[in-house]
DRENMAR-580653 format. One record per residue (C-alpha): x, y, z; residue in one letter. Coordinates in Angstrom, 3 decimals. Example, Ala and Ser with C-alpha at 12.3 -4.5 7.8 and 13.67 -1.06 7.14 Angstrom:
<recs>
REC         c1         c2         c3   residu
REC     12.300     -4.500      7.800        A
REC     13.670     -1.060      7.140        S
</recs>
This chain:
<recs>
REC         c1         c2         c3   residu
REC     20.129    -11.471     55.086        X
REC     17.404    -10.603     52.271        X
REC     19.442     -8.261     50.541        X
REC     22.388    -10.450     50.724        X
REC     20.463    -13.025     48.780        X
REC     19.103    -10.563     46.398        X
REC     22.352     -9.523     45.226        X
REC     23.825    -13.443     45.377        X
REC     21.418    -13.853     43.245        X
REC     21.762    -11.546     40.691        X
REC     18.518     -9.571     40.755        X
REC     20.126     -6.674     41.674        X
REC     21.774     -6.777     38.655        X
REC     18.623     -7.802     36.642        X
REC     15.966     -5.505     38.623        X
REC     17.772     -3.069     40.006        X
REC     20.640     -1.747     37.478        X
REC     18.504     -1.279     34.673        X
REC     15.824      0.289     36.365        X
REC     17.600      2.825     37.989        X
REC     19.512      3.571     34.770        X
REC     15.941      4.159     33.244        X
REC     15.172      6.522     36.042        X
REC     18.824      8.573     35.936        X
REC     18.234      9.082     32.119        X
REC     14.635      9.945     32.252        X
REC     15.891     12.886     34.699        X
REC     19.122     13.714     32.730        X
REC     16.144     14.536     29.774        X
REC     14.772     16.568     31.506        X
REC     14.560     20.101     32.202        X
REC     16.682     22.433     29.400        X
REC     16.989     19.156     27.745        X
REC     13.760     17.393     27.075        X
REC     14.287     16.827     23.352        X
REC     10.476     17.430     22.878        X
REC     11.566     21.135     23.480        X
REC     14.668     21.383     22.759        X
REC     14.424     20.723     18.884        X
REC     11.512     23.338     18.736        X
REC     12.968     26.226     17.484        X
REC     11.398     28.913     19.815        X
REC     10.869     27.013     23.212        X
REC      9.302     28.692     26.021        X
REC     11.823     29.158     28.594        X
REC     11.683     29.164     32.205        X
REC     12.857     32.265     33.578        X
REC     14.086     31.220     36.939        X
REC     15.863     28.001     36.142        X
REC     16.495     28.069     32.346        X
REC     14.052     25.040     31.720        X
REC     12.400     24.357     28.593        X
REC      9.102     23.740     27.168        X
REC      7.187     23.222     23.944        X
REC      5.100     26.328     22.687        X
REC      1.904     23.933     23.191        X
REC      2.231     24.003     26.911        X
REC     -0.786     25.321     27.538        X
REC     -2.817     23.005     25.434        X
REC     -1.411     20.203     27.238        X
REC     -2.078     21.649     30.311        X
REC     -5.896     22.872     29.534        X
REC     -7.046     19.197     30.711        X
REC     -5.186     19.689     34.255        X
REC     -7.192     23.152     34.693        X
REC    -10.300     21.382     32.965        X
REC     -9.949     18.389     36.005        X
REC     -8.935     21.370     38.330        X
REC    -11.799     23.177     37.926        X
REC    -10.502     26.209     35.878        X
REC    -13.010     28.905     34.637        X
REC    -13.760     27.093     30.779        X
REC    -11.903     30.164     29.050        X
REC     -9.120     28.549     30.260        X
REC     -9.429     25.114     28.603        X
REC    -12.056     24.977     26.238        X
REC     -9.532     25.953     23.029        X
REC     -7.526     22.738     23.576        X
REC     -7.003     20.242     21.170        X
REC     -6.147     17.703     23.902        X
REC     -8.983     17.947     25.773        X
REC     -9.597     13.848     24.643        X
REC     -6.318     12.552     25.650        X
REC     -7.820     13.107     29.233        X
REC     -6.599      9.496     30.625        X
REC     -2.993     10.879     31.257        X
REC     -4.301     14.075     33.471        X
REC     -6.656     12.115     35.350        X
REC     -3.891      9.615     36.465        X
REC     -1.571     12.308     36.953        X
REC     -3.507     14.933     39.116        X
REC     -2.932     14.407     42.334        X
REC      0.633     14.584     41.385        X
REC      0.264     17.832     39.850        X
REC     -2.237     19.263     42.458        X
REC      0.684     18.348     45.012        X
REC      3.805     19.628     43.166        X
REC      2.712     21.943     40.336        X
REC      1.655     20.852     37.202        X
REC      5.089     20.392     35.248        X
REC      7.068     18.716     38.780        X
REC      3.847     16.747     39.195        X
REC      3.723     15.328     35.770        X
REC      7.947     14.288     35.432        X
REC      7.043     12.612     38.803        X
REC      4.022     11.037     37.414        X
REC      6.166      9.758     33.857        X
REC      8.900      7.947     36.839        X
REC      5.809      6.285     38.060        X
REC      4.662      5.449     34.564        X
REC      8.384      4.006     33.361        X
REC      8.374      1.787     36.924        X
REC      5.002      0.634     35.788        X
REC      5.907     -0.503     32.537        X
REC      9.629     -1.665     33.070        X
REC      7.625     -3.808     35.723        X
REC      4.621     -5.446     33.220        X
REC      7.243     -5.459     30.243        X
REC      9.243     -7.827     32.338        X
REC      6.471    -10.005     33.646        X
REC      5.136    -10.669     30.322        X
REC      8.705    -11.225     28.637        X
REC      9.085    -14.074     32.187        X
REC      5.875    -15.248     31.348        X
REC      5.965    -15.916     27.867        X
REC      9.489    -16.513     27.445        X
REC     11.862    -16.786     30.207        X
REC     14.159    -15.050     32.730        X
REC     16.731    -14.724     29.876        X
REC     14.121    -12.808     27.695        X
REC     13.270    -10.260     30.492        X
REC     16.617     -9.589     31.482        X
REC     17.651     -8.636     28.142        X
REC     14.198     -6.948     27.928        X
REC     14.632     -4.583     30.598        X
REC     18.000     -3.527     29.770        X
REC     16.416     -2.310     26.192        X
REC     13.742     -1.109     27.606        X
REC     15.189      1.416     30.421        X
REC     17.358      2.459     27.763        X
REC     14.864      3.544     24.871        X
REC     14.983      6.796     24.254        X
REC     11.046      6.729     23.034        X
REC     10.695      6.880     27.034        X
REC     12.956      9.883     27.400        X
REC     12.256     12.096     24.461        X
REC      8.805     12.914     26.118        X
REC      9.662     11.907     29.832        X
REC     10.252     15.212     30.829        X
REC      7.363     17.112     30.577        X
REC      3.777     16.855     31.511        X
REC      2.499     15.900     28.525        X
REC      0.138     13.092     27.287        X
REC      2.747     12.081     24.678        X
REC      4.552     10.799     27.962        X
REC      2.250      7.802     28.277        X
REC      2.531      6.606     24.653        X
REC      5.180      3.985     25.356        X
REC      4.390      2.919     28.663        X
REC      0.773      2.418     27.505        X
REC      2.149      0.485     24.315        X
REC      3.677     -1.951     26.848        X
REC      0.571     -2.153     28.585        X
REC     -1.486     -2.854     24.934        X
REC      1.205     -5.467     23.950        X
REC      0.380     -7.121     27.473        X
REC     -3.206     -6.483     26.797        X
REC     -2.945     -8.726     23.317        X
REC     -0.567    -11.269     24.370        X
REC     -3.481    -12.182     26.997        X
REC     -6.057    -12.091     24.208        X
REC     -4.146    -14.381     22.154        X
REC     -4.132    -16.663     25.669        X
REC     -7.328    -16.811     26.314        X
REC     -8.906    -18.046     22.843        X
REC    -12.458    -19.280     23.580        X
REC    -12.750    -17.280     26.976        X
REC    -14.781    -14.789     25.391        X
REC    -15.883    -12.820     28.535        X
REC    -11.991    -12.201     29.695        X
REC    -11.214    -11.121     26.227        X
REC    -14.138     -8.587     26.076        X
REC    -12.393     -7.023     29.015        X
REC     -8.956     -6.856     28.068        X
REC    -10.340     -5.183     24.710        X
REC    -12.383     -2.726     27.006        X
REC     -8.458     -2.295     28.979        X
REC     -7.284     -1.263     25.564        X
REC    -10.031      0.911     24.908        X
REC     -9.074      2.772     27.658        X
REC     -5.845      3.135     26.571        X
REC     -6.977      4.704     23.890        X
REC     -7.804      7.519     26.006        X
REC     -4.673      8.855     26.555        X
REC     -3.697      8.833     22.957        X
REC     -6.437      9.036     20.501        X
REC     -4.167      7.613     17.175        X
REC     -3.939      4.162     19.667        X
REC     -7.286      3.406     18.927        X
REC     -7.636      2.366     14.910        X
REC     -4.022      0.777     15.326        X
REC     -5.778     -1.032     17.633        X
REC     -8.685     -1.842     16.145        X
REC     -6.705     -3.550     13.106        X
REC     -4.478     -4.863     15.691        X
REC     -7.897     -6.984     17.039        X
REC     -8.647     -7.803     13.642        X
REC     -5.343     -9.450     13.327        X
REC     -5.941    -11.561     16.372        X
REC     -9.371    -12.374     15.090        X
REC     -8.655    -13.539     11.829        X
REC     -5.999    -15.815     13.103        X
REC     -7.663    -17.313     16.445        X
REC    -10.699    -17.619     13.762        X
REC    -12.832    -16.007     15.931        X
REC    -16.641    -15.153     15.214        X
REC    -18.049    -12.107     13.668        X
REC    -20.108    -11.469     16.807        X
REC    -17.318    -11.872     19.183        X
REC    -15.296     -9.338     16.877        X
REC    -17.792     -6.843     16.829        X
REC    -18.802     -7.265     20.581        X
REC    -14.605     -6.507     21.549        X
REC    -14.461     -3.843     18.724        X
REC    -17.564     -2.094     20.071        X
REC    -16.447     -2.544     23.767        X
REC    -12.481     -1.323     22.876        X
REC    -14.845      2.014     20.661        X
REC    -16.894      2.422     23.787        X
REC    -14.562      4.669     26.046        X
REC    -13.722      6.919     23.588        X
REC    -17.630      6.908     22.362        X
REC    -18.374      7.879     25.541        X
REC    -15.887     10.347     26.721        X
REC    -16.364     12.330     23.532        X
REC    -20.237     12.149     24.283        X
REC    -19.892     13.612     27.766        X
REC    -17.274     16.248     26.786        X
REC    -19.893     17.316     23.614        X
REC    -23.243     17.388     25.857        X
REC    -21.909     18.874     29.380        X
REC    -18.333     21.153     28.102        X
REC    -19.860     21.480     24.624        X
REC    -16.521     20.312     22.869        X
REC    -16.662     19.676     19.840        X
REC    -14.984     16.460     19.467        X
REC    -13.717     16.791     15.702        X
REC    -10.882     20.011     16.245        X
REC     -8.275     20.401     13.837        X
REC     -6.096     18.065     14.823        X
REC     -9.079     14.711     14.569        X
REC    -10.071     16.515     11.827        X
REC     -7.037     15.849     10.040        X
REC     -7.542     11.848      9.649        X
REC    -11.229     12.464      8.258        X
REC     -9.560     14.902      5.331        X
REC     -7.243     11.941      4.948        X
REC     -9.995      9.400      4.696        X
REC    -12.115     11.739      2.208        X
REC     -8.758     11.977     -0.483        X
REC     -9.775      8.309     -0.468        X
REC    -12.710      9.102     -1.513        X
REC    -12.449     11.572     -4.205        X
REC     -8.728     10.893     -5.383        X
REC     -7.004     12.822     -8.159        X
REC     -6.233     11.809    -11.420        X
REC     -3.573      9.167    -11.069        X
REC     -0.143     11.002    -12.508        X
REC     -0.557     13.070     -9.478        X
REC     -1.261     10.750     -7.150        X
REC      1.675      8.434     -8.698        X
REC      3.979     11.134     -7.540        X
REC      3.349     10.987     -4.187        X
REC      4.052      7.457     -4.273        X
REC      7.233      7.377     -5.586        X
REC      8.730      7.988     -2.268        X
REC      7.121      5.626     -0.351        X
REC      9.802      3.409     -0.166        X
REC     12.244      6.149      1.326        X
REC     10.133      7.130      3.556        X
REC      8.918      3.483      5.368        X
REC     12.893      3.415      5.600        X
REC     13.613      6.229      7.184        X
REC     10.250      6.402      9.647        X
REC     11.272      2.463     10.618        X
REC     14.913      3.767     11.685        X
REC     14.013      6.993     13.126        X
REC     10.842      5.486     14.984        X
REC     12.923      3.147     17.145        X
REC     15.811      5.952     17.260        X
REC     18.412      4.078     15.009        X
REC     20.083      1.539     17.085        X
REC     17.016     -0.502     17.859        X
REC     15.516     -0.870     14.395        X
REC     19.340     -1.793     12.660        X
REC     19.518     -4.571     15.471        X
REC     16.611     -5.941     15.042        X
REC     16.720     -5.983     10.971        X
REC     20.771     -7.719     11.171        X
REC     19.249    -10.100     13.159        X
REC     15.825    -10.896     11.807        X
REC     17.627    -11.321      8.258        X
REC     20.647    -13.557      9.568        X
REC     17.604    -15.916     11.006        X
REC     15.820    -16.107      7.788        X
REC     18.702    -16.724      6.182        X
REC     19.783    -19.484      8.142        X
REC     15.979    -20.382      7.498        X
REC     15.525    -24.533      8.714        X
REC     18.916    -24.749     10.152        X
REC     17.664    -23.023     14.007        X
REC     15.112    -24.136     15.488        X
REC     13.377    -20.925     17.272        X
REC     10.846    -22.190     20.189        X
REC      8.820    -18.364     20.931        X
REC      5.665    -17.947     22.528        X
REC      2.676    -18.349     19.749        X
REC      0.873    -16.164     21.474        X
REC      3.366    -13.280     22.159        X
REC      4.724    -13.713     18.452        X
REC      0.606    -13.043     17.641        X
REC      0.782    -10.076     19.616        X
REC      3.753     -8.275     18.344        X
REC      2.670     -9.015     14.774        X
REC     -0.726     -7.557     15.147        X
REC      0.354     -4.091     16.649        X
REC      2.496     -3.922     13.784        X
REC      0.105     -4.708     11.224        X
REC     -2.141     -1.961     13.136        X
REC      1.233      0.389     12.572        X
REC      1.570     -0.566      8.980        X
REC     -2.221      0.173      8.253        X
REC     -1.758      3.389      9.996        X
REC      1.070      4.163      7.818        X
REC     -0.195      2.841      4.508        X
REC     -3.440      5.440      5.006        X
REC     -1.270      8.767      5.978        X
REC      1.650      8.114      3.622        X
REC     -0.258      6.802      0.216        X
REC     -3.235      9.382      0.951        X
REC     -3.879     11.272     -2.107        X
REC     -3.057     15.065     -1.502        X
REC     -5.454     16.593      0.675        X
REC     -5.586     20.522      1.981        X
REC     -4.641     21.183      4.878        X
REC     -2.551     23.339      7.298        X
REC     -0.575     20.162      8.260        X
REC      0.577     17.409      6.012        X
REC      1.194     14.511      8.455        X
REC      2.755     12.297      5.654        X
REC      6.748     12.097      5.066        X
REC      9.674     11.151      7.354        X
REC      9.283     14.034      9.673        X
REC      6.794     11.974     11.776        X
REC      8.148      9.200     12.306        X
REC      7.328      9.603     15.758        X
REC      3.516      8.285     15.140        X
REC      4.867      4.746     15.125        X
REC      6.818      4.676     18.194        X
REC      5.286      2.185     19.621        X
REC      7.014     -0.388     16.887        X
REC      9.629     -0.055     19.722        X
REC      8.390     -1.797     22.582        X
REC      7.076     -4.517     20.176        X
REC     11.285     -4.700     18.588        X
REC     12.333     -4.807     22.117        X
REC      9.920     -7.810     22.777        X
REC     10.955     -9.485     19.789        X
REC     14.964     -8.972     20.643        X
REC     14.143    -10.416     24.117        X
REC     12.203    -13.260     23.351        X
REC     14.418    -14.404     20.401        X
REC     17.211    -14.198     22.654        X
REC     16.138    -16.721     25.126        X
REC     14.986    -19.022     22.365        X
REC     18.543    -19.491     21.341        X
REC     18.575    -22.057     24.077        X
REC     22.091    -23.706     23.461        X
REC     23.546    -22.317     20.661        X
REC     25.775    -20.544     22.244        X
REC     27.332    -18.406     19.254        X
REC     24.256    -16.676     17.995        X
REC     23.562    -16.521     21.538        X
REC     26.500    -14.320     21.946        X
REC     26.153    -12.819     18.708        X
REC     22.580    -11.527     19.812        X
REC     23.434    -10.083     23.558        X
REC     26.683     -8.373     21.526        X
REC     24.317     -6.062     19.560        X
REC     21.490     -5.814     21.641        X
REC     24.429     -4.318     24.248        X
REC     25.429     -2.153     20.821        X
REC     22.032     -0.903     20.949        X
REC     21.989      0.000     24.461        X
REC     24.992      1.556     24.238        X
REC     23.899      3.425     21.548        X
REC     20.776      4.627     22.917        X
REC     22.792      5.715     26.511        X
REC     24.669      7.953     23.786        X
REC     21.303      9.298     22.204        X
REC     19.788     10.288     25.642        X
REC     23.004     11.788     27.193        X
REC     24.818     13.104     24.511        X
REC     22.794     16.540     25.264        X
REC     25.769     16.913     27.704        X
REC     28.540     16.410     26.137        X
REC     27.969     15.909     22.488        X
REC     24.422     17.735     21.429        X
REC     25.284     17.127     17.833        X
REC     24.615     12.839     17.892        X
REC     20.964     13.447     19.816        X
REC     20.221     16.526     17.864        X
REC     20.611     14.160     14.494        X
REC     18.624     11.191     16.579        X
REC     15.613     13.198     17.538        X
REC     15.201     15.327     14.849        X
REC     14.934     12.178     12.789        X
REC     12.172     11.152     15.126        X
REC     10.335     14.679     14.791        X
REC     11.143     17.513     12.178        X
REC      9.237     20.197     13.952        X
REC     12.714     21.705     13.241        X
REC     15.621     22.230     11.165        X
REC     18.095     19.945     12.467        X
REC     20.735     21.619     14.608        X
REC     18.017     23.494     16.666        X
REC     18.649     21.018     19.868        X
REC     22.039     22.156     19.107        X
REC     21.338     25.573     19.075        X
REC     19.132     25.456     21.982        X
REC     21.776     24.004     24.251        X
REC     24.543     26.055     23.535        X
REC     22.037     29.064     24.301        X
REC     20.864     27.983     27.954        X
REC     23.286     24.941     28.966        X
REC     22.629     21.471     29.718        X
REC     20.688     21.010     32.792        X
REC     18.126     18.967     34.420        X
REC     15.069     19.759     36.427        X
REC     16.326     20.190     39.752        X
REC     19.555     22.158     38.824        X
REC     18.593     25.923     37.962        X
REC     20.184     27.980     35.932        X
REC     18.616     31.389     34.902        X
REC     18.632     31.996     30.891        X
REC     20.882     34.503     29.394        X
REC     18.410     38.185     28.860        X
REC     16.960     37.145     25.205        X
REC     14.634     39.682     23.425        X
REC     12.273     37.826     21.699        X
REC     13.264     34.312     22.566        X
REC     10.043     33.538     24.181        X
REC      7.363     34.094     25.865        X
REC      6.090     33.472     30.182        X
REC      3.549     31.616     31.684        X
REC      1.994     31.120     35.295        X
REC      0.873     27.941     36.831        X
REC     -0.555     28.992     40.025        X
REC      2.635     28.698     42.140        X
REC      5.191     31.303     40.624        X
REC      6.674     31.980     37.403        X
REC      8.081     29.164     35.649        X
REC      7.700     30.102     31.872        X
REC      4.975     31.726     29.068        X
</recs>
């Protein structure tokens, strides 16, 4: 009788569909597919089943053996050894099924998670209308599936984001309730360990919801030191007991950034850089949100403007202060890499190869879709007009994520746009080279000289 009610009433429809779309597209991105190997131009292949993985493996997997207890020769030359929130969470997963089976399982868990909070919030602050629409874009984002199928810490940036734009919209709630908004800052913090770039987008993000709840300076600095404090403290322990240092390369790389502020260049030089700014906040919007998202959400935040005082849009104040902070936190972030002065380095993180650093503009485009959406109300055309190309965009994003099978060329274009750690065509390439297959279905690789490399994890031969 239940489950004749819950499909009378639609939530299988609204729950159910969308969620285990999600799921069947995180798994169709996965094994020779997962586009975070699969545009690399030398994966490491699995020589049983054909599967593919990024040449950093191993450094994403040094904070499993770290948690495992691994000899420290093992681990200690990671530069990931601080995005040690997503191995912790994950471990038993891996310790039960292997380190790369453990972690796809653990990024299911993650996308149920977050499809789950994403909807509650959109319910909460907007409506049934607003979460329906919400899930549908969300289970369909391919920001979720580029990294979904592999073990990686990347995999938790956009279920995380969800859980930061959650984390604000209650900030923006709870105003004068200064003790409840210390913790939800301390929530974020932790976020933070997972992916250590969250954290000053953050910070600027709180600073946002300061200046406009007109907060006090002490009750800014006490969240901003309590959201700091995690990551104060897990790079204290991992420096005094693991003696690792926490500035490696890859931190490093913002400081060099921050000291071109410093001691810029003359200014012709520094002009130059400049001149493509413009080109490249296009390109990094579009290619952040993988195309379809982004255009939707432009057509229809410049047909409202236009129509200006003629509709009457009722959103959440607080969800509205949300979504605007994380993006101001994103456009700070992208205002310091892009207009740095040059700098020397072995990596220039600046241009529209990495777009990929602002992904989580997504989740905040799918919120705003959602929400505006359900504030329609009554007016039934731009109600209509709305759902039309936010089903565009889903459409459009099924293509992205499955087109691996049946035509690479569309993703290849799509994610290489997101990340240019190679040429475009490489996904392409890659495909043609050892089929279209995910984990689960095992195909052995064709006898390739050269093309890579095998690894061990403790329970057979899967690649490196």
């Amino acid at each position: 009788m239940r489950w004749k009610n819950f499909i009378r009433g639609g939530a299988l429809a609204n729950y159910g569909l969308p969620l285990v779309l999600g799921l069947v597209l995180l798994w169709l991105s996965s094994g020779s597919v997962n586009p975070y190997a699969s545009t690399y131009p030398l994966p490491i292949v699995d020589p049983t089943c054909g599967y593919l993985y990024n040449p950093d493996h191993e450094g994403f997997r040094a904070p499993f053996l770290l948690l495992d207890g691994a000899p420290a020769q093992d681990w200690i030359q990671s530069e990931n050894l601080k995005r040690l929130l997503y191995p912790f969470i994950a471990y038993p997963l891996m310790k039960l099924l292997g380190f790369e089976w453990g972690g796809f399982m653990m990024n299911l868990v993650l996308f149920v998670v977050s499809f789950a909070v994403l909807s509650q919030l959109l319910t909460r602050t907007s409506g049934p209308a607003a979460a329906s629409m919400g899930r549908w874009l969300f289970a369909t984002f391919p920001g979720l599936a580029y990294w979904a199928g592999l073990p990686y810490s990347y995999a938790c940036v956009v279920p995380f984001s969800v859980f930061a734009l959650d984390l604000f919209t209650g900030i923006a709630y709870q105003e004068q309730r200064w003790a409840r908004t210390l913790r939800a800052a301390f929530y974020v913090g932790l976020l933070c360990l997972a992916y250590d770039l969250f954290l000053p987008i953050f910070l600027v993000a709180l600073l946002v919801e300061a200046v406009v709840l007109r907060w006090r300076v002490w009750i800014l600095l006490s969240a901003a030191a309590v959201m700091i404090l995690p990551t104060v403290l897990l790079n204290s322990g991992l420096l005094l007991f693991l003696k690792v240092d926490p500035l490696n390369p890859n931190t490093g790389r913002y400081f060099k950034i921050l000291a071109a502020y410093l001691n810029p260049p003359a200014f012709s030089s520094w002009f130059l850089i400049q001149k493509d700014l413009p080109w490249i906040l296009i390109h990094n919007f579009l290619s952040c949100g993988f195309l379809f998202l982004p255009f939707v959400a432009f057509v229809v935040a410049a047909y409202l403007y236009l129509l200006g005082r003629r509709i009457r849009l009722e959103r959440s104040k607080e969800l509205k202060l949300a979504e605007m902070a994380i993006i101001v936190g994103l456009g700070a972030m992208f205002i310091l890499i892009n207009a740095a002065p040059p700098y020397i380095d072995r990596f220039q993180i600046r241009g529209p190869q990495y777009a990929r650093l602002y992904v989580p503009l997504g989740v905040v485009i799918i919120s705003y879709l959602s929400s505006i959406y359900q504030s329609l109300g009554q007016n039934l055309r731009l109600k209509r007009g709305v759902s039309l190309l936010c089903g565009i965009a889903v459409i459009g994003n099924c293509l992205v994520i499955t087109g691996p099978y049946y035509a690479p060329q569309i993703s290849d274009l799509v994610y290489s746009s997101f990340y240019g750690h190679g040429p475009t065509g490489t996904m392409t390439k890659n495909l043609l080279l050892f089929g279209p297959h995910p984990l689960g279905v095992c195909r052995p690789p064709p006898n390739i000289e050269g093309s890579s490399e095998f690894f061990s994890d403790g329970l057979g031969s899967v690649g490196r």
